[in-house]
C-alpha positions in Angstrom: -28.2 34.3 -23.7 -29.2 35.7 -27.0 -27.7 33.6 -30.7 -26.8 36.5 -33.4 -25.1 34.6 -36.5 -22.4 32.7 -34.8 -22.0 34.9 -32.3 -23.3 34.7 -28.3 -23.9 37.6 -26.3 -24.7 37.1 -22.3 -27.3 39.0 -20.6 -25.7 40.8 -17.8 -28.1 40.4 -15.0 -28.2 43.8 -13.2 -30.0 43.0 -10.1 -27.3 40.6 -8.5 -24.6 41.8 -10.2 -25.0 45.2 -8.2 -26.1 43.5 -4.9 -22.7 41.8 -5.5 -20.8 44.8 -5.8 -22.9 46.0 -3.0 -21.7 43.1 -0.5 -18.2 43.8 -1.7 -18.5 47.5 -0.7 -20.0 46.0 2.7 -16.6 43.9 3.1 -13.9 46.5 1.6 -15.1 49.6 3.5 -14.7 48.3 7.0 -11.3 46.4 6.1 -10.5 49.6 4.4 -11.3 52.2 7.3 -8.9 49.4 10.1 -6.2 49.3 7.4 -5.9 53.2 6.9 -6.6 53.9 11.0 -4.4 51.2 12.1 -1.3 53.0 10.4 -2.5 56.3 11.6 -0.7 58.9 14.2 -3.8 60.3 16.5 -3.1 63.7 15.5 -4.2 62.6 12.5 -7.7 61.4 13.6 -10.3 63.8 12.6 -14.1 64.1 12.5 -14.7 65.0 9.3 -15.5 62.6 6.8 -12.6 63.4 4.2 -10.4 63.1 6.9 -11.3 59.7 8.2 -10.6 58.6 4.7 -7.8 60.1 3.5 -4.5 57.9 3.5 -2.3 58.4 6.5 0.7 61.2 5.8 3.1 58.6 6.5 2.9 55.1 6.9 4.1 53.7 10.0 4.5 50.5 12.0 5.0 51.9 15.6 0.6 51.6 16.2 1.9 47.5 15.5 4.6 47.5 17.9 3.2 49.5 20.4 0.2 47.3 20.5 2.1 44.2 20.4 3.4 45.4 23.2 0.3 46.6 25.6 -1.5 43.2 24.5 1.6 40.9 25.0 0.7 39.9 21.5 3.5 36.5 21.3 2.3 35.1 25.0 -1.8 35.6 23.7 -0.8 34.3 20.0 0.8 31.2 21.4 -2.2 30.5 23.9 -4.7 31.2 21.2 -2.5 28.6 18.6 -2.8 26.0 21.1 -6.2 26.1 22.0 -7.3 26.5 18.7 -5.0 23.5 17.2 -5.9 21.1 19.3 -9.2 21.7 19.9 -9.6 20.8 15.5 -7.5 17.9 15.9 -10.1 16.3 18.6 -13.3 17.8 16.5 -12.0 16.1 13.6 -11.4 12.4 15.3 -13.7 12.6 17.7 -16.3 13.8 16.0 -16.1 12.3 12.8 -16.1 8.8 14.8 -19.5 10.2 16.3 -20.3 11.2 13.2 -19.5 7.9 11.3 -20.9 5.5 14.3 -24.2 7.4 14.6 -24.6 8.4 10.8 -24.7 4.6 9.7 -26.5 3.4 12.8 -29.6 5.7 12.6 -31.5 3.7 9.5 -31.7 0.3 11.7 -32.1 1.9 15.6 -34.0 4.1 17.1 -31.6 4.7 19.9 -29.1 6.4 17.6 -31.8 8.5 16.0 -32.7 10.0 19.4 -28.9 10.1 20.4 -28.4 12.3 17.2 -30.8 14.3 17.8 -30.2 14.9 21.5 -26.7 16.0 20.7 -27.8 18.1 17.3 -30.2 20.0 19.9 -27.6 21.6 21.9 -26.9 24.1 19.0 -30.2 25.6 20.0 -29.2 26.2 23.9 -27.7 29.7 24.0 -24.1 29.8 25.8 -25.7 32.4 28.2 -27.6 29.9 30.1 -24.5 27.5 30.6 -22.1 29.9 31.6 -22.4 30.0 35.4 -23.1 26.0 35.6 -19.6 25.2 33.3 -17.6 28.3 35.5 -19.0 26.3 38.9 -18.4 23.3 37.3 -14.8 23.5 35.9 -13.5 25.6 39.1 -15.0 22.4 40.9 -13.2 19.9 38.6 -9.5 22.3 38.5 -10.7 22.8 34.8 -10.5 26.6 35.0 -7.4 26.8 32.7 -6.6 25.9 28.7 -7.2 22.2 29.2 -10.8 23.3 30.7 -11.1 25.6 27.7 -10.4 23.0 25.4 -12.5 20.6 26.2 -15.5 22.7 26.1 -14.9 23.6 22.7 -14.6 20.4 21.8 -18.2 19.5 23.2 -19.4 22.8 22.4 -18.7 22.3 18.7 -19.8 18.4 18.6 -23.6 18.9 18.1 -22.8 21.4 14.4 -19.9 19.1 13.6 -21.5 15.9 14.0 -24.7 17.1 11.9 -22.3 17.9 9.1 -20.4 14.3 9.4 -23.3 12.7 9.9 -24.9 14.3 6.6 -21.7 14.3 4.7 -21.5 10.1 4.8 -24.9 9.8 3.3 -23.0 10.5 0.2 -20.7 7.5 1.0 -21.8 4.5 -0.5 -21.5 1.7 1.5 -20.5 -0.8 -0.8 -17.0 0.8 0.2 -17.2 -1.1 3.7 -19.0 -3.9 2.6 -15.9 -4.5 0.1 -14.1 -4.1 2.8 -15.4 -6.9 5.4 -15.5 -9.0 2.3 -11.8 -8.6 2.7 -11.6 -9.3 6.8 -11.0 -5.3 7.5 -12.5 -4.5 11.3 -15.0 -1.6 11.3 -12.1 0.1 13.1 -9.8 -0.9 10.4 -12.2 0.1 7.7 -13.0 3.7 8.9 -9.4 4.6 9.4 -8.4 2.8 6.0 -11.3 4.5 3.6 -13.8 6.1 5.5 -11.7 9.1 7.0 -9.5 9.4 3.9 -12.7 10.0 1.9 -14.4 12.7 4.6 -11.5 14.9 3.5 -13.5 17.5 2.4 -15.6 17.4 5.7 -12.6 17.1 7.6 -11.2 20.7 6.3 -14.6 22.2 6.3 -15.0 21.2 9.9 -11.5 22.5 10.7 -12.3 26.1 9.1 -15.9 26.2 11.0 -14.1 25.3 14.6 -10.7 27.2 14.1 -13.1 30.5 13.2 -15.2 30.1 16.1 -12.4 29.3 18.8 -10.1 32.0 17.6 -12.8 34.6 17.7 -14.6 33.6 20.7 -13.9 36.0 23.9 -16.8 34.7 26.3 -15.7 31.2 27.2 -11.9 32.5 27.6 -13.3 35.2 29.8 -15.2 33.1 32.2 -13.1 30.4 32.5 -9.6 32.1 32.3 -10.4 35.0 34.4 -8.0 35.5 37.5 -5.1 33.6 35.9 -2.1 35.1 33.3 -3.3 33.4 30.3 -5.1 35.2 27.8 -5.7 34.6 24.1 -5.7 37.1 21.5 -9.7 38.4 21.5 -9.4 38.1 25.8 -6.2 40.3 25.5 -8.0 42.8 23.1 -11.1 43.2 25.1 -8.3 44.1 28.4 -6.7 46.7 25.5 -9.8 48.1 24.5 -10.9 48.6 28.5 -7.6 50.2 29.3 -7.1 52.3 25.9 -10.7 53.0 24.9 -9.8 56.1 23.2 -6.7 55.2 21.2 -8.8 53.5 17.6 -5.1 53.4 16.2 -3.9 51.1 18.5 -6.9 49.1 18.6 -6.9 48.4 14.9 -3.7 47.5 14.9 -4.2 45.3 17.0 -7.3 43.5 15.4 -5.3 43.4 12.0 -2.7 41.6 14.4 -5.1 39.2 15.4 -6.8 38.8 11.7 -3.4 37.5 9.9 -3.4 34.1 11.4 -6.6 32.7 10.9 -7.1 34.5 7.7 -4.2 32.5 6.4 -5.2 29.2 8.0 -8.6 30.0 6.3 -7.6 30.5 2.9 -5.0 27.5 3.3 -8.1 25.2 4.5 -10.3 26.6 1.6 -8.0 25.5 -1.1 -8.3 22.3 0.4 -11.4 22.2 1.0 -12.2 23.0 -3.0 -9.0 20.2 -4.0 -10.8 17.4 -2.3 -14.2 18.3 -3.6 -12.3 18.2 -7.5 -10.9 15.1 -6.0 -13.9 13.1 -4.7 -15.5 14.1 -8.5 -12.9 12.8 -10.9 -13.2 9.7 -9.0 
């Protein structure tokens, strides 16, 4: 920033600036190029360059409908709601109690330190090399449905969720609990009372991390779910895209179909997300 009289003038700093405007191009032209297919006829699908980006002569909703219908969009958007609801709601109590009784019990035991770290490993064990023990496994246990799918979500998501608890209350002092079993609070009392009120942050952050994962996920659904009439919304594209491989106007119709929902529980989470961090600083 350069001082001339009274006046400032900022240095714009070229390089990021046009990597920024580079990652936006990155972003835009995909969501562009669905947008502008996905409201497409197929006659109007050319090679040509010009062509593929040229606005569509008239814009239509029947690529929606008609994918709505071959993916049996409200049965798959129900199943994926579900699964994706409650599988945040036991992330974020479950894990956060994981979190909260191994964060504060690592610094005096050694036995929570290797507990932590046994459960933060299994982000590093790739899904391919579980899959055909969990599908034995849950067929064994009648797991092989939405309960069975739930469930491993939950544990699948523990190991990233409890390292960001875990990390997140070493910015909680803990004068806050010792105030509070100067006032006869329980540890059980005290964690519900100020501990989980003051994660909010975490909790949110936590909620956006699992919901994005769940609802995009196709290979757990698919192995587990397979054989039965219950698909979710990434399941029932990959059976769309197998039986209309050709048709890109339907498929992109349906894949905006599939973005709304989470895109609106994302930006809805953000803005809480960003309220509690303002929160947690004016305090």
């Amino acid at each position: 920033m350069n001082r001339k009289g009274n006046k400032q003038t900022a240095r714009t700093n070229w390089p990021i600036t046009i990597l920024l405007i580079i990652g936006c191009l990155t972003i835009f032209f995909p969501l562009y190029m669905t947008i502008i297919i996905a409201f497409k006829q197929p006659s109007e699908m050319t090679n040509d360059i010009a062509g593929a980006l040229a606005f569509p002569s008239t814009w239509s909703f029947s690529n929606f409908a008609q994918a709505m219908e071959v993916t049996d969009f409200w049965h798959s958007l129900a199943n994926s709601v579900l699964i994706t609801v409650i599988t945040i709601v036991l992330a974020v109590i479950i894990h956060s109690l994981a979190g909260y009784a191994i964060g504060r019990s690592m610094a005096h035991s050694k036995a929570y330190s290797f507990i932590y770290l046994y459960i933060v490993s299994g982000m590093f064990v790739p899904f391919a090399i579980l899959m055909m023990p969990v599908v034995k496994l849950t067929a064994q246990m009648g797991l092989a449905n939405r309960v069975g799918v739930i469930l491993l979500y939950t544990v699948f998501y523990m190991p990233m969720n409890l390292l960001l608890y875990s990390g997140y209350l070493k910015n909680i002092p803990l004068a806050l609990e010792e105030a509070a079993r100067v006032d006869g609070a329980t540890t059980w009392k005290t964690y519900w009372s100020i501990i989980f009120p003051v994660m909010k942050p975490m909790h949110a952050t936590v909620a956006v991390l699992t919901a994005l994962g769940t609802w995009n996920d196709v290979m757990t659904p698919l192995v587990i779910l397979s054989g039965t009439d219950v698909n979710t919304l990434p399941l029932a594209q990959l059976n769309f895209q197998t039986q209309f491989g050709t048709n890109y106007n339907l498929a992109f119709a349906s894949y905006l179909l599939a973005l709304i929902p989470i895109l609106i529980f994302y930006l809805v989470c953000q803005k809480q997300i960003l309220n509690g961090v303002v929160n947690g600083a004016v305090k």
